[in-house]
NULUMGU-538714 format. One record per residue: residue in one letter; residue number from 1; x, y negated, z of N, C-alpha, C in turn. Coordinates in steps of 0.001 Angstrom, whole numbers, plus 500000, padded with zeros to 6 digits. Each point is the difference from the previous one (the first is absolute). Layout:
N
REC kekol balo    n_X    n_Y    n_Z   ca_X   ca_Y   ca_Z    c_X    c_Y    c_Z
REC     A  NUM      X      Y      Z      X      Y      Z      X      Y      Z
...
END
This chain:
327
REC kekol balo    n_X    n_Y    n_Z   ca_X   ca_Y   ca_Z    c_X    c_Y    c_Z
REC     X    1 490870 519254 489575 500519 498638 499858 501480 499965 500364
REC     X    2 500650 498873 499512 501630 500298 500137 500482 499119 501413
REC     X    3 500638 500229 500752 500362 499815 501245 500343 498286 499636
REC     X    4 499846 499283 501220 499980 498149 499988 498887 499798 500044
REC     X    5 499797 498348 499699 498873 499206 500155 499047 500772 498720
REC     X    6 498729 499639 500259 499143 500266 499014 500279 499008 498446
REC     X    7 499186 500900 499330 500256 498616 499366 499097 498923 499727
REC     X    8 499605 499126 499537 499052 499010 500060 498751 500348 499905
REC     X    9 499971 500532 498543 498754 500582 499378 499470 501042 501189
REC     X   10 500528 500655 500490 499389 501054 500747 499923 499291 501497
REC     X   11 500914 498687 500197 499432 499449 501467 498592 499690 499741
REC     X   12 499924 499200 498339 498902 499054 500276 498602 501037 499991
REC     X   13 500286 501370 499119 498980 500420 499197 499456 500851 501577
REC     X   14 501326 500740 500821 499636 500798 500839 499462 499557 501368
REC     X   15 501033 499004 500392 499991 500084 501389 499124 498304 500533
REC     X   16 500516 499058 499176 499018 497925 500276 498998 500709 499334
REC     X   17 499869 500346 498951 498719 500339 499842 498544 500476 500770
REC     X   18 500353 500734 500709 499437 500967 500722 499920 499364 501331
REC     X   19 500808 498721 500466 499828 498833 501237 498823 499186 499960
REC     X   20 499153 499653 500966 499140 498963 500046 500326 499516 501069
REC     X   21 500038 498180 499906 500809 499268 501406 497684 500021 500444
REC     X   22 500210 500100 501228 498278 499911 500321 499953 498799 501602
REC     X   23 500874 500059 500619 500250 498875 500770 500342 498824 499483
REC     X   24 499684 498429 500289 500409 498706 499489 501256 499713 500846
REC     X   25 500241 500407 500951 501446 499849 500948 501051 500418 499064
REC     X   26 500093 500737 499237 500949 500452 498995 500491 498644 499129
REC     X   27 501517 499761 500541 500228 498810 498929 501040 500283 499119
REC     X   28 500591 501168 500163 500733 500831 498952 500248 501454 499952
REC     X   29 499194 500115 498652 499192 501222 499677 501519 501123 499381
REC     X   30 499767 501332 499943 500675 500598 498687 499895 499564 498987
REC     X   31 501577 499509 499213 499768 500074 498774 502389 500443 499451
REC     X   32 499459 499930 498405 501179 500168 499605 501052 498695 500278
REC     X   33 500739 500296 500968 501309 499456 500405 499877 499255 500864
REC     X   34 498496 500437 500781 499581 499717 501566 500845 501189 501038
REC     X   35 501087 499633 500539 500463 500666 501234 499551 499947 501146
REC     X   36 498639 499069 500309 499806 499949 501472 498829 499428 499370
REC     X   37 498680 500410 501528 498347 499557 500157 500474 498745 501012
REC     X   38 499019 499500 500064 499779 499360 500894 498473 499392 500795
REC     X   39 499679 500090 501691 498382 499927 499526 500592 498385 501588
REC     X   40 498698 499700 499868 499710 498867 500633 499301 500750 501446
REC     X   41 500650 499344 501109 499374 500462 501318 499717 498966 500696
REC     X   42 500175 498745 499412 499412 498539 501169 499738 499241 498992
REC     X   43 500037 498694 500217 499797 499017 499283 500989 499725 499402
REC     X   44 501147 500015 500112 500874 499278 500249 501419 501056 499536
REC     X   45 499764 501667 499790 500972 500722 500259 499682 501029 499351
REC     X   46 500898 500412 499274 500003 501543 498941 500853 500972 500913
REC     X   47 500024 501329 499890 500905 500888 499888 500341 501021 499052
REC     X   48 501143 499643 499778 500728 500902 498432 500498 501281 500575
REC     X   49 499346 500803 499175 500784 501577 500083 500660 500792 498737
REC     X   50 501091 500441 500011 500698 500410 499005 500621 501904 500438
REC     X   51 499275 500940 498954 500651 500991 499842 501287 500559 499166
REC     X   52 500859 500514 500989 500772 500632 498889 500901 501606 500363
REC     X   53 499860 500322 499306 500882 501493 500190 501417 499854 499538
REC     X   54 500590 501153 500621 501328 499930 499179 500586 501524 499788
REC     X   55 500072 500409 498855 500277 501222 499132 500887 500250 499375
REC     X   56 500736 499078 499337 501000 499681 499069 501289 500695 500189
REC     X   57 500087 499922 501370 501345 500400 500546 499979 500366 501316
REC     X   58 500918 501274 500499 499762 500194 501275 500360 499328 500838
REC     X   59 501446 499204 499831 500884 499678 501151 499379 498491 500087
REC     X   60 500092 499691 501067 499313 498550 500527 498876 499808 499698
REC     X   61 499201 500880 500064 498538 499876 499776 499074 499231 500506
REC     X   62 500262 500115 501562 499373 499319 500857 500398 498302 499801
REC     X   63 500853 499744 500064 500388 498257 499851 499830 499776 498674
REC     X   64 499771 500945 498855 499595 499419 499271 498373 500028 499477
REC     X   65 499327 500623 500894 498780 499631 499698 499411 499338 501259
REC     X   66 500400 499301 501070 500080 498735 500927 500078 498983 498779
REC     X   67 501201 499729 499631 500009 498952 499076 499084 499769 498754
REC     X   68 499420 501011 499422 499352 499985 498994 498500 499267 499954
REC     X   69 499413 500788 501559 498951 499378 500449 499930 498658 500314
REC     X   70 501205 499680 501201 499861 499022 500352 500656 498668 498723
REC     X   71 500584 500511 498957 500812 499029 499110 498131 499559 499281
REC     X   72 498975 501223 499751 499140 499440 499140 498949 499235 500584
REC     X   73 499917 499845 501635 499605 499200 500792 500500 498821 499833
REC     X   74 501303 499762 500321 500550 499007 499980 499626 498794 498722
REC     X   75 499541 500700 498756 500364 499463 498675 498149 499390 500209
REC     X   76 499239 499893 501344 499002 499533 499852 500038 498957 501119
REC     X   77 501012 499561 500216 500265 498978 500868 499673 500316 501234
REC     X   78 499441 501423 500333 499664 500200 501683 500746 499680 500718
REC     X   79 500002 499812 501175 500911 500979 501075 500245 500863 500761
REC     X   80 500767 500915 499788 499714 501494 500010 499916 500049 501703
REC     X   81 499253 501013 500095 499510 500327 501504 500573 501677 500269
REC     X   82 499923 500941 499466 500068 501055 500024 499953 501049 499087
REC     X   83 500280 500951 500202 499945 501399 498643 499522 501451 500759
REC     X   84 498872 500636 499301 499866 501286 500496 500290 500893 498832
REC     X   85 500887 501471 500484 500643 500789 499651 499606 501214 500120
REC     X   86 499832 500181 498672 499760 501831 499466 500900 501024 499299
REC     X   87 500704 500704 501159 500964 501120 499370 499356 501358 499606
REC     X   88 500682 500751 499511 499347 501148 499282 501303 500595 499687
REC     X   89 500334 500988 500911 501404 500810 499886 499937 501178 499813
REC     X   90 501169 500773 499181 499917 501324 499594 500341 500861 501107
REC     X   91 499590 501023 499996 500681 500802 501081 501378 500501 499601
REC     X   92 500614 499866 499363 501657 499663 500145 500794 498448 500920
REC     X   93 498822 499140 500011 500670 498936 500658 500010 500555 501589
REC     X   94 501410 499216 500445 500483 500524 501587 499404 498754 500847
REC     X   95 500160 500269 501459 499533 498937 500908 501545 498873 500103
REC     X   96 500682 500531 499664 501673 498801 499482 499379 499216 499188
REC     X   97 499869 500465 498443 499420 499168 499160 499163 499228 500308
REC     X   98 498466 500486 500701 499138 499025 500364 500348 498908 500787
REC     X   99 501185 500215 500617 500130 499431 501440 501125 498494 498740
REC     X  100 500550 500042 499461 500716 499185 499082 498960 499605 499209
REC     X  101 499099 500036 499430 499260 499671 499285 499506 498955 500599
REC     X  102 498806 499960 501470 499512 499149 500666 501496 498948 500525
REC     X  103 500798 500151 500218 501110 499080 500412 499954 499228 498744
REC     X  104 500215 500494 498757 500109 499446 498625 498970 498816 500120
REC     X  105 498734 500216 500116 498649 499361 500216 500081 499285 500728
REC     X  106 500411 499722 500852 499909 499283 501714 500773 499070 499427
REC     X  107 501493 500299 499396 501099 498655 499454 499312 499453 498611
REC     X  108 498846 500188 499059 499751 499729 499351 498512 499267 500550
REC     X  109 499179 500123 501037 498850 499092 500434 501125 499243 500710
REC     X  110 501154 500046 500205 500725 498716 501173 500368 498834 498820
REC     X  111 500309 500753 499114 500312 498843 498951 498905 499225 499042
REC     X  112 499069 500789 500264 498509 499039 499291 499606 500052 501087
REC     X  113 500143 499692 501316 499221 499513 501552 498542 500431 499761
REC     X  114 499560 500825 500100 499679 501306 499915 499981 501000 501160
REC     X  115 498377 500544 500456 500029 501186 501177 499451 500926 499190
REC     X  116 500247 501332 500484 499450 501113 499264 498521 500328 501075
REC     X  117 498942 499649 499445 498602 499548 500958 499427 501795 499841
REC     X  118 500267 500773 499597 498614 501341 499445 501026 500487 498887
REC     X  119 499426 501442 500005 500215 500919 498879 499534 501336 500236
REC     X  120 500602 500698 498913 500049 501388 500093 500867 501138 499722
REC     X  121 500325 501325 500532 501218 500340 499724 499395 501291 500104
REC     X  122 500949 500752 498746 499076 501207 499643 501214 501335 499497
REC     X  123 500041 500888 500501 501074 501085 499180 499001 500926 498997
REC     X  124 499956 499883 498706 498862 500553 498952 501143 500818 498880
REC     X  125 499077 501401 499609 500722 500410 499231 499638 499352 499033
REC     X  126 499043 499204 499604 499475 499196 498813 501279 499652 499372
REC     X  127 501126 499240 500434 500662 499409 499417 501829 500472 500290
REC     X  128 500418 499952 499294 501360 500477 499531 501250 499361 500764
REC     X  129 499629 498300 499535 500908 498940 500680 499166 498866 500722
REC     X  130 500613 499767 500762 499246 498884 501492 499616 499173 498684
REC     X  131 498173 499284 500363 499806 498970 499960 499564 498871 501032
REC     X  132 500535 498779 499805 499358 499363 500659 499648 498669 499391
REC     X  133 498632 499907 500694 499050 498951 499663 499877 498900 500946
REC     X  134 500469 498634 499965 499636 498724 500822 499094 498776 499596
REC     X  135 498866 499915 500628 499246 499125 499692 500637 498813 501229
REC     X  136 499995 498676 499319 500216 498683 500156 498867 499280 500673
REC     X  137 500305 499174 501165 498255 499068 500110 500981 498383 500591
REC     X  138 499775 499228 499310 500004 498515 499984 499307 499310 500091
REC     X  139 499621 498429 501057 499273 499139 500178 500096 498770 498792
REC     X  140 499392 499688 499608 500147 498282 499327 498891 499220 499877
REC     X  141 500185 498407 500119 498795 499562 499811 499500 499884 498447
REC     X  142 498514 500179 500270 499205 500236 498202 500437 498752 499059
REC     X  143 500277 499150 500593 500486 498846 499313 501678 500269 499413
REC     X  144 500408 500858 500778 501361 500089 499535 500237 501175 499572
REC     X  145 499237 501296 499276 500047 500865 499645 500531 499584 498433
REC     X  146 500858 501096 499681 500753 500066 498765 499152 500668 499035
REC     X  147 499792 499897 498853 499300 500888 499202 501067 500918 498690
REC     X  148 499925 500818 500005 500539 500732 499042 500146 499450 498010
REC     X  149 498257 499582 499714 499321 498843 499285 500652 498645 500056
REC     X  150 500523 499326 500810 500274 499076 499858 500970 499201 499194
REC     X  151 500615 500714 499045 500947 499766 499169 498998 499169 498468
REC     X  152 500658 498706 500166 499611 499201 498617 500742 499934 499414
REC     X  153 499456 500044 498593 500956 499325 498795 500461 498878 500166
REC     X  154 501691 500122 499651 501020 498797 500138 500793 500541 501092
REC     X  155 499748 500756 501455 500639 500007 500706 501063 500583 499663
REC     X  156 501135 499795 501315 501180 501010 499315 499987 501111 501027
REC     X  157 500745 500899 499769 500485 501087 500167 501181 500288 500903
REC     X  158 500419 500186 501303 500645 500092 500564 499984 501490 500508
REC     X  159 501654 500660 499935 500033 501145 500952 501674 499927 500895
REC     X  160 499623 500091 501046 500884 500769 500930 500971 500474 500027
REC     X  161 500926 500061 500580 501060 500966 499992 500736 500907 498892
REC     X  162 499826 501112 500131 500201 500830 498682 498880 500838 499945
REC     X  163 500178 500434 498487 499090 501171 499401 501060 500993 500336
REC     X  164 498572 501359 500284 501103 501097 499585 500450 500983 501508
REC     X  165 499992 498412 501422 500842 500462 501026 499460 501538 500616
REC     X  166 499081 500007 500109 499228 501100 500727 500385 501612 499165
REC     X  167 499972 500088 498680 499986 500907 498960 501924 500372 499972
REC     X  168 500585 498663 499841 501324 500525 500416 500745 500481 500964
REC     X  169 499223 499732 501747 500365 500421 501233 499477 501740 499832
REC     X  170 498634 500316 499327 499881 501349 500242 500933 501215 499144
REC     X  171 500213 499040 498829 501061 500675 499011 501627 500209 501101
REC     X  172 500314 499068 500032 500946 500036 500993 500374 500626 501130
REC     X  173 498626 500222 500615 499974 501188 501311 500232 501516 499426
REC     X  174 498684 500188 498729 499455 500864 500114 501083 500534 498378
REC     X  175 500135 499331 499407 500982 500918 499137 501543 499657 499699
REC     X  176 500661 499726 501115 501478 499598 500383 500928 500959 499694
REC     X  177 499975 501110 499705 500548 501289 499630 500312 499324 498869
REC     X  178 499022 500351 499202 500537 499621 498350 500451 498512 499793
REC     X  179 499367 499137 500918 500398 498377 499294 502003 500009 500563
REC     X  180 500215 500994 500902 501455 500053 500279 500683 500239 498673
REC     X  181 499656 500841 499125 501096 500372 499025 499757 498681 498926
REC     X  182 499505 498980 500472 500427 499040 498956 500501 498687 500948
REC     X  183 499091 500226 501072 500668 498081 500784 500739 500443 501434
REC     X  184 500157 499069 500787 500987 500274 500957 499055 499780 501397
REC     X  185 500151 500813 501049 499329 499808 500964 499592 498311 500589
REC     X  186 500884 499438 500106 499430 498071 500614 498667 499781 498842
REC     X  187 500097 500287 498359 499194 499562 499546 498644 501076 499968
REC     X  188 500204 500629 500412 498491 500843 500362 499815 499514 501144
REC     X  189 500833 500245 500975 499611 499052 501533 499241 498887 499873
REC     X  190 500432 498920 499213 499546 498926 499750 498680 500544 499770
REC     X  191 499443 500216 498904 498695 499832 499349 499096 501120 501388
REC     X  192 500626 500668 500937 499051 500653 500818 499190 498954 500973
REC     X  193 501207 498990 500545 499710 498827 500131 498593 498908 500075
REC     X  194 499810 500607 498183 499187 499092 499695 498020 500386 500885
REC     X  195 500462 501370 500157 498432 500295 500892 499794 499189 501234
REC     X  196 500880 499101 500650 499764 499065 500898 499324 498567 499817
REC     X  197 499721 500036 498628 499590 499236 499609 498564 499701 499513
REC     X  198 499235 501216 500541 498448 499930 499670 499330 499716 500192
REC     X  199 500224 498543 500921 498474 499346 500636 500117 498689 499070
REC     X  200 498781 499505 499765 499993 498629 499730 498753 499277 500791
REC     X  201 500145 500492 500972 499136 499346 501123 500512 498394 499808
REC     X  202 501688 499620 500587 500320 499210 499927 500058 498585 498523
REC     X  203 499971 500754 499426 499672 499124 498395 498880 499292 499924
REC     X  204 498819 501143 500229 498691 499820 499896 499361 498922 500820
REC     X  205 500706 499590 501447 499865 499359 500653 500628 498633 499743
REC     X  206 501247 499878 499598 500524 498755 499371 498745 499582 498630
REC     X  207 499687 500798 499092 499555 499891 498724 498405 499507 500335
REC     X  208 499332 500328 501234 498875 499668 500393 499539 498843 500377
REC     X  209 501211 499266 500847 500099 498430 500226 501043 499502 499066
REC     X  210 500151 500180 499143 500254 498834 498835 499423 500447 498660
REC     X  211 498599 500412 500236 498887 500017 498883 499848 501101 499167
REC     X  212 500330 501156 500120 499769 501049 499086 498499 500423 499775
REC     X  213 499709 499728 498844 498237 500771 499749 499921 500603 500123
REC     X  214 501143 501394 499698 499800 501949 499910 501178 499974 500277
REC     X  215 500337 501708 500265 501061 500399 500344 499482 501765 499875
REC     X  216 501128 500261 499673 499254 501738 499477 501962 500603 500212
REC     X  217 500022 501183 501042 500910 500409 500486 500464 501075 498389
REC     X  218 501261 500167 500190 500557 500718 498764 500626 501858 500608
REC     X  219 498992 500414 499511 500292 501576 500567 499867 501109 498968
REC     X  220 498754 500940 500117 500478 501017 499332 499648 499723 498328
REC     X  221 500702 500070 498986 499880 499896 498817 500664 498782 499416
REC     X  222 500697 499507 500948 501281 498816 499858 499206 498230 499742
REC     X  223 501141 499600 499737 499547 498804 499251 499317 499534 498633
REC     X  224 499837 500884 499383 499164 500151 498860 498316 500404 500099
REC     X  225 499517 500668 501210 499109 500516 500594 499606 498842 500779
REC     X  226 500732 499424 500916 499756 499056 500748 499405 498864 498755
REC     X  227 500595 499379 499455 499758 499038 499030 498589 500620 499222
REC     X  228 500101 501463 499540 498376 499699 499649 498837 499806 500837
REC     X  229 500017 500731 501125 499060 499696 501043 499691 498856 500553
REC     X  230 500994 499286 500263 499866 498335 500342 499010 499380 498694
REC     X  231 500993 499927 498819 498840 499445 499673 498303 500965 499350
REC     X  232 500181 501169 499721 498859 500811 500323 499101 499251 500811
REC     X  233 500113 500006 501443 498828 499673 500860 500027 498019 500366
REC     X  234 500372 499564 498899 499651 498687 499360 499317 499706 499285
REC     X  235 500320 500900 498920 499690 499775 498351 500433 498609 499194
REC     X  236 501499 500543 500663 501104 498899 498892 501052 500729 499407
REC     X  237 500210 499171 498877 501440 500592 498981 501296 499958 501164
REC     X  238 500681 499962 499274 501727 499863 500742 500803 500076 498695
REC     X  239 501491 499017 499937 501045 499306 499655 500942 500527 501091
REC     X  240 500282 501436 499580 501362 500209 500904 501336 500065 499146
REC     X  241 501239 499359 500938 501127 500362 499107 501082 500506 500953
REC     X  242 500372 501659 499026 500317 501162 500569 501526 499753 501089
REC     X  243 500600 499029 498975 501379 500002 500757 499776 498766 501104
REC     X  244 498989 499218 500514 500158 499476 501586 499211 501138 500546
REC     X  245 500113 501286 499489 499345 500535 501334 500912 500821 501006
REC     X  246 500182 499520 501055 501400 499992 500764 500084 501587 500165
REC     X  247 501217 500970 499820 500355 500886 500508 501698 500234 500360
REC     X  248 499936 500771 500368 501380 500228 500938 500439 501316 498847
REC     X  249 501640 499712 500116 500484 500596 498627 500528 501543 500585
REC     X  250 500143 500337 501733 499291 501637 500057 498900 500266 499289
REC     X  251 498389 499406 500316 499464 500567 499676 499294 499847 498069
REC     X  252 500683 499410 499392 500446 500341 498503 500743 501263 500019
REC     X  253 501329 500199 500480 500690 501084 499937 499678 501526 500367
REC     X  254 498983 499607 501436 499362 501135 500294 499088 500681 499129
REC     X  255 499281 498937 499186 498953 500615 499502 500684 500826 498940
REC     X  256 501028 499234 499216 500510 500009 498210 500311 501570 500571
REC     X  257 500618 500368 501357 500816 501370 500413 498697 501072 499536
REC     X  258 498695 499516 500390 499538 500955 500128 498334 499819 498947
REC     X  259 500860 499064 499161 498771 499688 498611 498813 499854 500355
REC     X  260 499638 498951 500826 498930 499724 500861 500031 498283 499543
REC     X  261 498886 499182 499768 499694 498803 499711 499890 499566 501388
REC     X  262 500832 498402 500153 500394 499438 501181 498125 499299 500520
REC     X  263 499756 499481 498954 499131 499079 500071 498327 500748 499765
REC     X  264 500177 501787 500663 498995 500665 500020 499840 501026 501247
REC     X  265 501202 499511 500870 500109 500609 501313 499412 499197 501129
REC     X  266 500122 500882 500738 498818 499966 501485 501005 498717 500277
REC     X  267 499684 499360 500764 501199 498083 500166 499238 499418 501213
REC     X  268 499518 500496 501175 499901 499632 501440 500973 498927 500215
REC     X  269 499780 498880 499968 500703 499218 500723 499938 498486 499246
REC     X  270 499525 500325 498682 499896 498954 498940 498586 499519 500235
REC     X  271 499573 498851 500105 498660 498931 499878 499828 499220 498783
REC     X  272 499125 499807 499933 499399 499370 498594 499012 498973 500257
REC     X  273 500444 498604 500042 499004 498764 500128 499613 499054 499195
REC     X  274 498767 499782 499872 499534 499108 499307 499787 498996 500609
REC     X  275 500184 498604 499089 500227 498919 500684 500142 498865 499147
REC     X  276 499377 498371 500324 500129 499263 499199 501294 499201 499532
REC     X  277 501601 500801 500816 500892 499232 500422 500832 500935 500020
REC     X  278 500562 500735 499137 500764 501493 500364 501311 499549 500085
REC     X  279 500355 498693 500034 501851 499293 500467 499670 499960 501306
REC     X  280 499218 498687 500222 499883 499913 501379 499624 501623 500634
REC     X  281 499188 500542 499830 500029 501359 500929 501334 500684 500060
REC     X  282 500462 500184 498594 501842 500057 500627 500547 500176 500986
REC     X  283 499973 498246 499583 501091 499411 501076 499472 500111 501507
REC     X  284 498448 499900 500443 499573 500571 501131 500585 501301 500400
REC     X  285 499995 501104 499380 500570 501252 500342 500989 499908 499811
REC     X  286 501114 499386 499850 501222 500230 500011 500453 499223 500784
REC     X  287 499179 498887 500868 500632 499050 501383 499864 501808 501107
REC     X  288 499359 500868 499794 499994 501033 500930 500877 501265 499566
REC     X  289 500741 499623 499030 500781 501270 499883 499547 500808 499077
REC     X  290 498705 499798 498807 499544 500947 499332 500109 499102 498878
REC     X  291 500802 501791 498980 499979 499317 498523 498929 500165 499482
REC     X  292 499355 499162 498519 499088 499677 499813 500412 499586 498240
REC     X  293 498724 500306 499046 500372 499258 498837 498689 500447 499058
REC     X  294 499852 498581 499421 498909 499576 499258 500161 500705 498418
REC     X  295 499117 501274 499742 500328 501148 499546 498973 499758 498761
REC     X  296 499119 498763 500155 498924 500182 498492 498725 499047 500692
REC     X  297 499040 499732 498971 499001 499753 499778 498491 500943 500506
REC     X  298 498773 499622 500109 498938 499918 499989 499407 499568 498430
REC     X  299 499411 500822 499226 499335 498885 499178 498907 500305 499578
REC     X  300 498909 499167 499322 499058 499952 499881 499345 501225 498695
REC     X  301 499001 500794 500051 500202 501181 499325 500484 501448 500661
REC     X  302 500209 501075 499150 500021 501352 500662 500853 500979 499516
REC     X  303 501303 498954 499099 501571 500698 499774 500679 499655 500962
REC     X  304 500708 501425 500328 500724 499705 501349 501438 500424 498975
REC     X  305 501022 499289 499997 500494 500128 499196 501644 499514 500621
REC     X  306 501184 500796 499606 500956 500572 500309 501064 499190 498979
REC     X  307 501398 498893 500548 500492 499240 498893 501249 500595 500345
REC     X  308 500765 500240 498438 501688 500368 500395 500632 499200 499097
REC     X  309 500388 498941 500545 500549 499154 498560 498802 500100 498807
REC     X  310 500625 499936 498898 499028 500053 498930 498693 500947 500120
REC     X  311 500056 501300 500993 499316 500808 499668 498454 500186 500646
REC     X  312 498664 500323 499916 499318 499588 500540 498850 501536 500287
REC     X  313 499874 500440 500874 499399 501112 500067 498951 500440 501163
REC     X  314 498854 500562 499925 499033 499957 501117 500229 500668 500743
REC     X  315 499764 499692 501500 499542 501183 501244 499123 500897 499793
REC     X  316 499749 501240 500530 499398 500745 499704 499732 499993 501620
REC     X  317 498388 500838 500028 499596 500489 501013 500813 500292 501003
REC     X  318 499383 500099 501364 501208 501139 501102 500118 501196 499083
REC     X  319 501820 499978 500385 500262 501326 499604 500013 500900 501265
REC     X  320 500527 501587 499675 500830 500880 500860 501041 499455 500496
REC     X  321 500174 499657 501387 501059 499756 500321 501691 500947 499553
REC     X  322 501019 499815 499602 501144 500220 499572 500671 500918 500916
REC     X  323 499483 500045 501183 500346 501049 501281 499633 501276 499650
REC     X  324 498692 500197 499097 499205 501155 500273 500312 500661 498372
REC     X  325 501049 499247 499418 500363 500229 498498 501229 501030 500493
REC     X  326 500627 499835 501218 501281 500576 500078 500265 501452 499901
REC     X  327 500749 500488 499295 499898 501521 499843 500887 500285 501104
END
């Protein structure tokens, strides 16, 4: 199989398939463009857990799979309580490295308020380059649990910040050599930048009290991936139009450098809400400092469908993320 997410057919055929939910406490099960379970432990109270690894890239590994977990927690209205952590290091990694890594982690649970509760830590020749794995656990009440599903026809479409940010910070770290012989150091600086930008804890939380039905975090396989999965685990069309979908004109440039599609990269930091009011949610996130813009439709039916001016063209499945295209 080719390195990235699976792809649909083989999530659904291989892996939900082969799931049976057998407890009734289960109030959110696996499914396609389900990032987080959730089971019921009182009357009154769920707890959401969210896995995620991070592979993609070596450098900032650790804060960025803190955020990943805790960003797909977040997008279920919990409130996050804690994260347990599973490393898996090569025996080339040093006790320096490790020792920066967990610091990395520690400033990345301080910024999603966040303790590191359990884990595991392992030196294996199994593997080549460190992985690490953080599972997420969040409280919310069952009444106020977010559903992934919850997206109706008519709503609109709101995302976050920029597309792109996460995919252009690793380009930026990780292949700065070559992006020198065309741009100038401040503007690579800049876009390295943009990896500070990967939580949307804070969004999710504005977007939760002023009415969002769903919310589905934007990560590996970009904004095009994101958009099918949202509405995937609905079973609604979509009315998107390509040019409000906000990006930052590094990471256009970054990509065009290195013939990589903007709007098919890994984009940590971007949220995606559904909602009966996608102005007013706006203008809510932007009384806090977060940009925000009403990017398309919900609609009734099962074309998810892509507008450029005159031109009109479908989403396709998750792809390969654009990271793992790079020669």
């Amino acid at each position: 199989m080719k390195a990235g997410k699976l792809k649909e057919s083989v999530l659904k055929r291989s892996v939900l398939k082969q799931l049976h939910t057998r407890k009734e406490e289960v109030l959110v099960k696996p499914a396609v463009g389900g990032d987080y379970g959730a089971v019921e432990v009182s009357e009154n109270l769920a707890v959401v857990l969210s896995s995620d690894p991070v592979t993609i890239s070596r450098e900032e590994i650790g804060s960025s799979a803190i955020m990943a977990a805790c960003n797909d927690v977040a997008c279920s209205g919990a409130t996050l309580k804690g994260v347990s952590v599973t490393m898996l290091l090569p025996t080339t990694f040093n006790e320096d490295e490790l020792r920066d890594l967990m610091k990395d982690m520690d400033q990345a649970c301080q910024e999603c308020g966040v303790d590191i509760l359990s884990g595991h830590t392992e030196v294996t020749r199994v593997v080549k380059e460190p992985v690490v794995v953080v599972t997420a656990m969040g409280i919310v009440e069952k009444e106020a649990l977010v559903h992934s599903s919850g997206v109706q026809p008519g709503m609109d479409i709101v995302a976050t910040k920029w597309v792109g940010l996460e995919g252009t910070a690793i380009l930026a770290r990780e292949r700065e050599e070559e992006l020198r012989t065309r741009y100038a150091k401040p503007f690579i600086d800049n876009a390295k930048v943009f990896g500070q930008m990967m939580s949307i804890v804070p969004e999710a939380a504005v977007a939760i009290k002023s009415g969002a039905s769903a919310m589905h975090d934007v990560s590996e396989g970009g904004i095009f991936g994101a958009l099918w999965e949202l509405a995937e685990s609905a079973g609604v069309g979509l009315e998107i139009d390509l040019k409000k979908i906000p990006i930052r004109q590094e990471t256009v440039e970054i990509c065009e450098f290195f013939d990589l599609n903007p709007y098919k990269i890994v984009s940590g930091g971007c949220l995606l809400i559904a909602t009966t009011d996608g102005n007013g949610m706006v203008l809510e996130l932007e009384k806090v400092g977060i940009p925000a813009t009403v990017i398309g439709k919900a609609t009734d039916g099962n074309d998810r469908v892509l507008l450029n001016e005159d031109e009109r063209r479908f989403l396709e499945t998750t792809q390969t993320d654009e990271l793992y295209n790079l020669q």
